[in-house]
GUSEVEX-38033 format. One line per 10 residues: number of its first residue (from 1); for each residue x negated, y, z of N, C-alpha, C, O. Coordinates in steps of 0.1 Angstrom, whole numbers, plus 5000, padded with zeros to 4 digits. Each point is the difference from the previous one (the first is absolute). Layout:
BEGIN
NUM) X/Y/Z/X/Y/Z/X/Y/Z/X/Y/Z  ...
END
This chain:
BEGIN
1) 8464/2560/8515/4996/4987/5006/4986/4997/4995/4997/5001/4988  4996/4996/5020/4981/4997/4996/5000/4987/4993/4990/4998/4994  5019/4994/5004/4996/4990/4998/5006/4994/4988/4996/4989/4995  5016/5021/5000/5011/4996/4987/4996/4992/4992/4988/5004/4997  5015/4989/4998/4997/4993/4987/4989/4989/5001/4998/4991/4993  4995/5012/5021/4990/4986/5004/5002/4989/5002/5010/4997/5006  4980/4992/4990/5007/4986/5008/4986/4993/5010/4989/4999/4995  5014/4999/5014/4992/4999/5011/4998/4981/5001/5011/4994/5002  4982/5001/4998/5000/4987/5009/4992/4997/5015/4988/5001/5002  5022/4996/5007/4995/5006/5014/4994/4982/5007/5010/4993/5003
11) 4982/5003/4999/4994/4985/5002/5002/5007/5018/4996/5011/5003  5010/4977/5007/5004/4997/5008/5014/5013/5008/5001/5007/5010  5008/4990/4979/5007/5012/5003/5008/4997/5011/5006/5009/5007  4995/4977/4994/5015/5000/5015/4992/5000/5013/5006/4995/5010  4980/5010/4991/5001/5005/5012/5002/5011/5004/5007/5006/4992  4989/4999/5016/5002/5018/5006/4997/5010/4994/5008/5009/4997  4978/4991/5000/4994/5008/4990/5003/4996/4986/5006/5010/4995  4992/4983/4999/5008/4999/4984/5014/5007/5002/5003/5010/4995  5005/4983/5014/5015/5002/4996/4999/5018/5005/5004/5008/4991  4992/4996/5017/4995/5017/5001/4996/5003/4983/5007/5006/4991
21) 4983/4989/5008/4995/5005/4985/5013/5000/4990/5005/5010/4995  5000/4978/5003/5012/4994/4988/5010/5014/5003/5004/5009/4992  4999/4989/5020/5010/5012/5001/5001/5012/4993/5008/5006/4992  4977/4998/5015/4994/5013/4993/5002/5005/4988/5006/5010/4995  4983/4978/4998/5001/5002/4989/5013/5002/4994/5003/5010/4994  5006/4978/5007/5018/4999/4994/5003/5018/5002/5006/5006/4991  4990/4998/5020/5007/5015/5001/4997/5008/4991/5008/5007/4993  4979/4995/5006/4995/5008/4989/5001/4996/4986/4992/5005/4992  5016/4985/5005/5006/4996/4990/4992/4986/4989/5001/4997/4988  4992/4999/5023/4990/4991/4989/5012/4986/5001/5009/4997/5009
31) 4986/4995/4979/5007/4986/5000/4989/4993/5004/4989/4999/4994  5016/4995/5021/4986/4991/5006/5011/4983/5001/5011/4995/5002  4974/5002/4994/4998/4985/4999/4992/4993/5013/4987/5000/5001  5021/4994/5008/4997/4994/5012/4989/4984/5002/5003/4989/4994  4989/5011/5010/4992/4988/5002/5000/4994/5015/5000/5007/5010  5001/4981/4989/4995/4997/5016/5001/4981/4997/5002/4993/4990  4996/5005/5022/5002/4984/5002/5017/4993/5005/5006/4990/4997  4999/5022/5011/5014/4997/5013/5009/5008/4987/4998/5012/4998  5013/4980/4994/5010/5002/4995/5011/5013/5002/5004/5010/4993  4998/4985/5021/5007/5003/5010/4999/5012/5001/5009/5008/4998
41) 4973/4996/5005/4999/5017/5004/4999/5007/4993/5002/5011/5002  4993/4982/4985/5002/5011/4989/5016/5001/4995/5001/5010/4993  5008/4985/5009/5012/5004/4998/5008/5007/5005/5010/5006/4996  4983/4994/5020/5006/5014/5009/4995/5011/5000/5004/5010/5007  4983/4993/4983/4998/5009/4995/5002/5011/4988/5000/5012/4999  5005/4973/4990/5004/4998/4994/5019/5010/4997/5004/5010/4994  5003/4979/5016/5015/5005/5005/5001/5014/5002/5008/5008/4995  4980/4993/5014/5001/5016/5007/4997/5015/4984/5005/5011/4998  4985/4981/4995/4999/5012/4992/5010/5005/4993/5004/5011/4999  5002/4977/4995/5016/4996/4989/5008/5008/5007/5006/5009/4995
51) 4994/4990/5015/5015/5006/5008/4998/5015/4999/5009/5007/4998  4974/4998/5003/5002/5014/4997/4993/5007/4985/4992/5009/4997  5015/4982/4995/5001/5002/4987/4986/4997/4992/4999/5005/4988  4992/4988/5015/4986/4999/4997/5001/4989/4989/5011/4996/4995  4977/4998/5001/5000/4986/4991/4989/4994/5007/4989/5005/5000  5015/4983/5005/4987/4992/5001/5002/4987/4997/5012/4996/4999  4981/4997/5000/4998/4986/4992/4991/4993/5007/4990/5007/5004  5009/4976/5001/4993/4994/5016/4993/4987/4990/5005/4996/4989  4988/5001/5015/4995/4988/4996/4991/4991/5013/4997/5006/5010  5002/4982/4987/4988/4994/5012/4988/4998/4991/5000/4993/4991
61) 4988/5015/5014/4988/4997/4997/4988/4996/5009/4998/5007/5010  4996/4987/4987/4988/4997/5006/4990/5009/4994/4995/4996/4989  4998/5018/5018/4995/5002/4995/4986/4998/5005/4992/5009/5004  5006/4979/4996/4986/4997/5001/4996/4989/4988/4988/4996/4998  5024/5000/4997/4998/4992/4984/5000/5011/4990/5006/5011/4999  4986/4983/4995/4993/5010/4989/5009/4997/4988/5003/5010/4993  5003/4979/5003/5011/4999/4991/5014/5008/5004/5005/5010/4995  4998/4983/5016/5016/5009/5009/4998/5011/4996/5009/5004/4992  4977/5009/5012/4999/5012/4997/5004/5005/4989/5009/5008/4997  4981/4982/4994/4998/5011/4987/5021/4998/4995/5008/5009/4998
71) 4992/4973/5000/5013/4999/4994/5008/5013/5007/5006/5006/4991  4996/4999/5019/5009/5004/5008/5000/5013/4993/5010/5004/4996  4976/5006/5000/4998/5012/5003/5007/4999/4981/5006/5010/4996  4993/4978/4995/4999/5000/4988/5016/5001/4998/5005/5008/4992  5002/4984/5015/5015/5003/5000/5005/5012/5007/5011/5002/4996  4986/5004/5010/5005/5014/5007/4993/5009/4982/5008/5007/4995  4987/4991/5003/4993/5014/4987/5010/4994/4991/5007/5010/4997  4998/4978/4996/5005/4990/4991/5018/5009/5005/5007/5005/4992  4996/4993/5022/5016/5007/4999/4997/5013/5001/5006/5006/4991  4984/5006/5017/5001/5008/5001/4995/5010/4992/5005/5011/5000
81) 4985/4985/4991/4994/5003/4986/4986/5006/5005/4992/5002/4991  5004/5000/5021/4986/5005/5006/5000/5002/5017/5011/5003/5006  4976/4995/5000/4997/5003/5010/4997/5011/5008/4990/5000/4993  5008/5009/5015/4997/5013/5004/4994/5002/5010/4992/5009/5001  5011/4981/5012/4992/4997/5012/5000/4981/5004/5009/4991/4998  4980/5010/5008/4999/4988/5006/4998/5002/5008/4989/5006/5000  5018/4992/5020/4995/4999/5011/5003/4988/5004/5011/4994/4999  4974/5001/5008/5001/4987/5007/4997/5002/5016/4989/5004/5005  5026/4989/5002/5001/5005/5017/4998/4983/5002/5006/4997/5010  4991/4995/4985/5001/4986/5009/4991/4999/5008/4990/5006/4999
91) 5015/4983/5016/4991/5004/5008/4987/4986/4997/4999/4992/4991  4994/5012/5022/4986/4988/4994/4997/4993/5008/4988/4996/5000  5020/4999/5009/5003/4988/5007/4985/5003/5012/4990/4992/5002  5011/5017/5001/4984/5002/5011/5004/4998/5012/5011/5000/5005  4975/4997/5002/5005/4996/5015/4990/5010/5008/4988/5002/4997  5017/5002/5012/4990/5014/5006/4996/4995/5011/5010/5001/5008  4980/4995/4998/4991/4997/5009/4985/5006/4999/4995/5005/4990  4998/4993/5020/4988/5001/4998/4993/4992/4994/5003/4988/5000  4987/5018/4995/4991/4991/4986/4993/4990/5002/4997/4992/4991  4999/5006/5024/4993/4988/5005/5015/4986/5006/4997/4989/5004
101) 5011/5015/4994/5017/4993/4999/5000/4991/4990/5000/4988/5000  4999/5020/4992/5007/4995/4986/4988/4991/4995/4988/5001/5001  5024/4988/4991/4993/4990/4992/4998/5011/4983/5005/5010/4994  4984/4980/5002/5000/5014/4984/5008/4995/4991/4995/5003/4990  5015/4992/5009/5016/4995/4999/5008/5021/5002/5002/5011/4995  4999/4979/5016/5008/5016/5002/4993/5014/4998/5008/5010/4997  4978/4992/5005/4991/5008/4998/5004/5005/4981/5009/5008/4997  4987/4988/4997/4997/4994/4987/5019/5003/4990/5001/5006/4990  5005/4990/5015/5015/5000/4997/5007/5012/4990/5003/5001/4988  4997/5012/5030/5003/5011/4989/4993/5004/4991/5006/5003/4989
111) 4983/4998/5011/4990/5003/4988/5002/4994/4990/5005/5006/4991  4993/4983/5007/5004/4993/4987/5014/4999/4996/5003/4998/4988  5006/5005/5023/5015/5004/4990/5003/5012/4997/5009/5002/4991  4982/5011/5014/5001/5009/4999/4995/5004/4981/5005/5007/4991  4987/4987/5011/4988/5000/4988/5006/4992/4988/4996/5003/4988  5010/4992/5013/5010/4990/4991/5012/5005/4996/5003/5001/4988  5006/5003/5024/5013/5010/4992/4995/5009/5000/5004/5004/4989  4991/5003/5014/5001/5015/4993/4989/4999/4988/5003/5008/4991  4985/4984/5007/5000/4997/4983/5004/4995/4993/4995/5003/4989  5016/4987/5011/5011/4996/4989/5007/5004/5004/5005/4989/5002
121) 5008/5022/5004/5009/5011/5000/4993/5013/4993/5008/5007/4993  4980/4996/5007/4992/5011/4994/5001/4996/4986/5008/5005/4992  4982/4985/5006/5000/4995/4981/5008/4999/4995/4999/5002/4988  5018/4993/5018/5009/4996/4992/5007/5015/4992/5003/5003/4989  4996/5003/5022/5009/5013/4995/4988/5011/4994/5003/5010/4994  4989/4987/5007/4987/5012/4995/5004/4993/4981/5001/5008/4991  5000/4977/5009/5000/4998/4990/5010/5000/4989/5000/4995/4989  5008/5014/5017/5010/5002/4994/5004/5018/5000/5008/5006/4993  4984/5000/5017/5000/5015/4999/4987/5004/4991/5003/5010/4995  4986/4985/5002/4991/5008/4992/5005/4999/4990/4996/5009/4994
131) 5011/4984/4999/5006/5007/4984/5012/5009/5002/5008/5001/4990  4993/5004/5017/5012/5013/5004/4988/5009/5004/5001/5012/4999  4990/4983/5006/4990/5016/5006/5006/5008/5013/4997/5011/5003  5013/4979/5004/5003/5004/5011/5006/4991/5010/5006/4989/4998  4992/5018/5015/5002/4984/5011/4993/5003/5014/4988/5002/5002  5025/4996/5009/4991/5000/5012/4999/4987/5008/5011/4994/5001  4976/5000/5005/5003/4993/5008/4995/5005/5013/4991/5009/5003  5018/4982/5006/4997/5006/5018/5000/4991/5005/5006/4989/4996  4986/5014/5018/4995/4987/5008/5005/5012/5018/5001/5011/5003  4999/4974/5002/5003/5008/5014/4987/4992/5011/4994/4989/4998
141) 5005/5017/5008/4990/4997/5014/4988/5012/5003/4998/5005/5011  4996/4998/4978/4988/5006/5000/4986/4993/5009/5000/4989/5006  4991/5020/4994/4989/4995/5012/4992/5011/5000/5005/5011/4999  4981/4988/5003/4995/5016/5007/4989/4993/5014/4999/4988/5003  4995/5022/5002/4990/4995/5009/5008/4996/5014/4994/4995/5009  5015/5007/4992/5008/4995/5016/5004/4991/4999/5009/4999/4991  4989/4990/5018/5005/4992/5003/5002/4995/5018/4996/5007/5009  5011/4980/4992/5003/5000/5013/4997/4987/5004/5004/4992/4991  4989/5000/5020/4996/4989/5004/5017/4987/5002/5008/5000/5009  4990/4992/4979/5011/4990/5004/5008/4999/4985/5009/4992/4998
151) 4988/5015/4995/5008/5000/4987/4991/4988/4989/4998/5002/4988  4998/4987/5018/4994/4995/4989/4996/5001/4987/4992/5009/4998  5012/4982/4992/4995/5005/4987/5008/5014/4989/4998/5005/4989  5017/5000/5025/5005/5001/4990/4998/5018/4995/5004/5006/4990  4985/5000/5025/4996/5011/4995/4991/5002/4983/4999/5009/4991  4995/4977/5014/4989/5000/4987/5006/4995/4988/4994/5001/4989  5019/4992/5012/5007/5004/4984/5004/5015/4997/4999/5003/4988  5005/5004/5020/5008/5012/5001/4982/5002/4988/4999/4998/4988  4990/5007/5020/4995/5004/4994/4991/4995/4989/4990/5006/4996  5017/4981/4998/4993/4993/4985/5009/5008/4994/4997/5009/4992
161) 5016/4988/5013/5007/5010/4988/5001/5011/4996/5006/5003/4990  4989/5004/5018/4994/5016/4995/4989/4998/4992/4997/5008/4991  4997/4982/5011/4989/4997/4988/5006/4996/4986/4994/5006/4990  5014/4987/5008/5006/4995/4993/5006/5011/4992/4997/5002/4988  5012/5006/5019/5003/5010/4997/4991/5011/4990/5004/5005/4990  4986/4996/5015/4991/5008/4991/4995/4994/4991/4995/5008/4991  5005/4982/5008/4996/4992/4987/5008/4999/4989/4996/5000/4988  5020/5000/5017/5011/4999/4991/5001/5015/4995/5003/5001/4989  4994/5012/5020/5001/5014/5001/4993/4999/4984/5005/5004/4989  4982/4992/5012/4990/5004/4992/5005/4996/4984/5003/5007/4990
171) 4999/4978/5015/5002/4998/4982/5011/5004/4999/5001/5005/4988  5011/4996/5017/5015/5004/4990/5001/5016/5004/5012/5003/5000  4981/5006/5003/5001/5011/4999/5000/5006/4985/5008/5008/4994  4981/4987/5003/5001/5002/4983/5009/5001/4991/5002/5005/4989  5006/4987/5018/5016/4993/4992/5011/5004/5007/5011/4994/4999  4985/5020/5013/5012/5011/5002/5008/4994/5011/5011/5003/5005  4979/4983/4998/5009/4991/5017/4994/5007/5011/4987/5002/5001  5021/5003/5007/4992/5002/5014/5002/4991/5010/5012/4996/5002  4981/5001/5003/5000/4990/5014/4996/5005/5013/4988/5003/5002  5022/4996/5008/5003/5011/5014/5002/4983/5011/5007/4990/4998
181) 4984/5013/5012/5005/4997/5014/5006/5007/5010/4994/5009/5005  5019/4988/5001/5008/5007/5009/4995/4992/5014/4999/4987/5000  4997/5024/5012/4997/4990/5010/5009/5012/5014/5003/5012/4999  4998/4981/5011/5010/5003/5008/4994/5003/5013/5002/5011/5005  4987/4978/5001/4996/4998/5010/5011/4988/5011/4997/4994/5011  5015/5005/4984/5008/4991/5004/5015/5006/4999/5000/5013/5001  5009/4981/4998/5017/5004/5003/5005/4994/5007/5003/4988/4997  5001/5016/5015/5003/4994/5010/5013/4992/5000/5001/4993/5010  5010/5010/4978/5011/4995/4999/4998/4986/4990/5010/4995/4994  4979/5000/5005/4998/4990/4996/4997/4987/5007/5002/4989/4996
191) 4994/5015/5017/4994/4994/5012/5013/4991/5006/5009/5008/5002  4993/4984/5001/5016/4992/5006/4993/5000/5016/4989/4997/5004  5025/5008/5002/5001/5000/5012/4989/4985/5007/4991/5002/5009  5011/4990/4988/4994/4992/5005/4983/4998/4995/4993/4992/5007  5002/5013/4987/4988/4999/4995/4995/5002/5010/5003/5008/5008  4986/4983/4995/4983/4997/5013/4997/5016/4996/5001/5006/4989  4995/4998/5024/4993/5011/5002/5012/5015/4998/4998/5010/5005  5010/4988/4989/5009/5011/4994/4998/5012/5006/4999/5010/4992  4999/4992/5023/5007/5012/5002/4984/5007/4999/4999/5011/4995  4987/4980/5011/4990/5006/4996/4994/5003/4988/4989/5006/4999
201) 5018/4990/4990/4996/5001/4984/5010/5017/5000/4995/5011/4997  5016/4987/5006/5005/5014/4999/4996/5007/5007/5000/5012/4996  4994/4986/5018/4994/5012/5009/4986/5005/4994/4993/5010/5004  5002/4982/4985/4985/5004/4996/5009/5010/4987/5001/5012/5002  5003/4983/4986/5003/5008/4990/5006/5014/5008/4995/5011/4996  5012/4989/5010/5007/5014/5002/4989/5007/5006/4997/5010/4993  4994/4987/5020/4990/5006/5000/4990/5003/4989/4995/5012/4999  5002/4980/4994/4991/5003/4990/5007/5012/4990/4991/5006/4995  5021/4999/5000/5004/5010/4993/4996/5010/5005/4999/5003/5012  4997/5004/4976/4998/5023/5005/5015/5005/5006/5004/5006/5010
211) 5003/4987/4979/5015/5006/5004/5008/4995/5012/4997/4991/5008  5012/5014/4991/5008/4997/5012/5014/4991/4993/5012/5000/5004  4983/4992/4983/5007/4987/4995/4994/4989/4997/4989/5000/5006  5013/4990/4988/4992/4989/4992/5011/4998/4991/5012/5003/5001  4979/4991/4987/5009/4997/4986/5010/4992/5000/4997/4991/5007  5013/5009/4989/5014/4993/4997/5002/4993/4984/4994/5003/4990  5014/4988/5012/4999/4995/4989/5008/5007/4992/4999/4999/4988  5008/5009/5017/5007/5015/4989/4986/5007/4991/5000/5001/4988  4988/5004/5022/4994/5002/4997/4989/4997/4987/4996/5007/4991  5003/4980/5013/4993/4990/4988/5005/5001/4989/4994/5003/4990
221) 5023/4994/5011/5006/5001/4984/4996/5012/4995/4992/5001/4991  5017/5012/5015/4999/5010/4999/4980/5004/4989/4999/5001/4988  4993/4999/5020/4987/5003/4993/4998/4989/4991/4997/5004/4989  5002/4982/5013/4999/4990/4990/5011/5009/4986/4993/5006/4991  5019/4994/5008/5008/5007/4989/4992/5012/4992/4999/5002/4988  4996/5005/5024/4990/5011/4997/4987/4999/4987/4997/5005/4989  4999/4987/5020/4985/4997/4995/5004/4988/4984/4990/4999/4993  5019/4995/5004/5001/4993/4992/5007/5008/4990/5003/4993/4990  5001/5021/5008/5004/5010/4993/4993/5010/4994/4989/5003/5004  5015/5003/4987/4995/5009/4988/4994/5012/5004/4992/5007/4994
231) 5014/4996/5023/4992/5008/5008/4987/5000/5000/4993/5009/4995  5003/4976/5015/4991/4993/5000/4989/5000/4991/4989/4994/5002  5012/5015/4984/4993/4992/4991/4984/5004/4999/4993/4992/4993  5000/5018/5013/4988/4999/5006/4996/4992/5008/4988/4998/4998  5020/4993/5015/4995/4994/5007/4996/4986/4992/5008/4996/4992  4980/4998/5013/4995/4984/4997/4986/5000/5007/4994/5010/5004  5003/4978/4996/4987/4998/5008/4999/4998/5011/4989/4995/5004  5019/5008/5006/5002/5007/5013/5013/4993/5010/5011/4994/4998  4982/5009/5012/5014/4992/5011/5009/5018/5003/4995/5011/4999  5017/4985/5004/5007/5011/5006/5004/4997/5016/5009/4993/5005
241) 4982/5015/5000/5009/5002/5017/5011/5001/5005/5003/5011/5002  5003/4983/5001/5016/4998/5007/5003/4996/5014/5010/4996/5005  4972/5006/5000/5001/4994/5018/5004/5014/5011/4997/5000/5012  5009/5010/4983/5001/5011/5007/4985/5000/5010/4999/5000/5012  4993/5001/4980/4985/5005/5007/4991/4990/5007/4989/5002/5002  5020/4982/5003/4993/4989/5004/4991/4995/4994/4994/4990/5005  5002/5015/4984/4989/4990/4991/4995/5014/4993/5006/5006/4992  4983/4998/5013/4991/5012/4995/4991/4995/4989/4996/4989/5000  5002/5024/4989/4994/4996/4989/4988/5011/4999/4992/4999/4991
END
């Protein structure tokens, strides 16, 4: 099991992609600790792991309060006695229009929540893995020179936080943390039937792959588990590709 003996805290886990991740991880044997805002969804994530023999533990956090975080990350180490990963999947409330659309409200938005949780989800647990000298945190989106007309601000969070990332890469490398962005290019099983645009958002991703697939959220957990493991332990600094060839590096 990649993950034995770990305890993971997964910030926005009852949606698609966390609860993919939570799973994951539970499989490969980590004890994950669930975050989100909706009760509810982290409990069906929750339910689902218990039944197949996992441990997980749910709380509601706001992880855009800098108290909620730290208190939260300080009681997960206080029952579990240490931390091992931190991934934060919450989303960032963006609105995708064209840039001459948008008010700088919505412009402006993901970026600053972007930039916010994932640096108090980063600090809290960095501060409690550099006296162990070990610790991964993961971020999901990535960024890169492609982009597409209509994605407002939220391409340009995607890519603050690869900045962010290397910043965090730099200083807690020293202290045996690596810090990985997992990016997809999109998962199409996240998209609800009813979503504006749907079937042309999936007619672009599947075109845009080398392969003759696109990523799944099996997928996600599956390499997220990966990369947050002892395997992993060269990898930091760095995004990992998971768009089956949609997003060239």
């Amino acid at each position: 099991m990649l993950l034995e003996n770990k305890v993971a805290a997964i910030y926005g886990a009852g949606g698609p992609i966390g609860g993919a991740v939570a799973r994951a991880f539970s499989r490969e044997g980590a004890r994950v600790y669930l975050a989100g805002r909706t009760m509810s969804k982290l409990d069906t994530v929750a339910d689902d792991i218990r039944a197949n023999g996992g441990v997980a533990n749910t709380a509601v956090v706001d992880a855009l309060d800098e108290r909620a975080v730290d208190e939260y990350v300080d009681a997960v180490v206080a029952e579990a006695g240490y931390i091992d990963v931190s991934f934060n999947l919450i989303g960032y409330a963006d609105v995708q229009k064209p840039l001459t659309e948008l008010s700088v409200e919505d412009f402006t938005r993901p970026i600053t929540t972007a930039m916010r949780t994932q640096f108090l989800t980063t600090r809290a647990a960095a501060r409690h893995m550099i006296p162990r000298g070990s610790g991964v945190i993961l971020a999901f989106g990535g960024g890169g020179a492609k982009t597409l007309p209509g994605l407002g601000g939220f391409k340009v969070a995607l890519d603050a936080i690869e900045g962010l990332r290397r910043q965090w890469a730099c200083e807690l490398g020293p202290h045996g943390i690596r810090v990985v962005t997992l990016k997809t290019g999109g998962v199409l099983e996240t998209l609800p039937d009813d979503f504006p645009g749907r079937d042309e958002i999936v007619t672009g991703i599947q075109e845009a792959a080398l392969l003759n697939r696109t990523a799944t959220l099996a997928d996600v957990g599956d390499v997220a588990a990966f990369v947050a493991s002892d395997l992993a332990r060269t990898i930091t600094a760095t995004d990992v590709n998971i768009s089956c060839g949609a997003l060239m590096d």
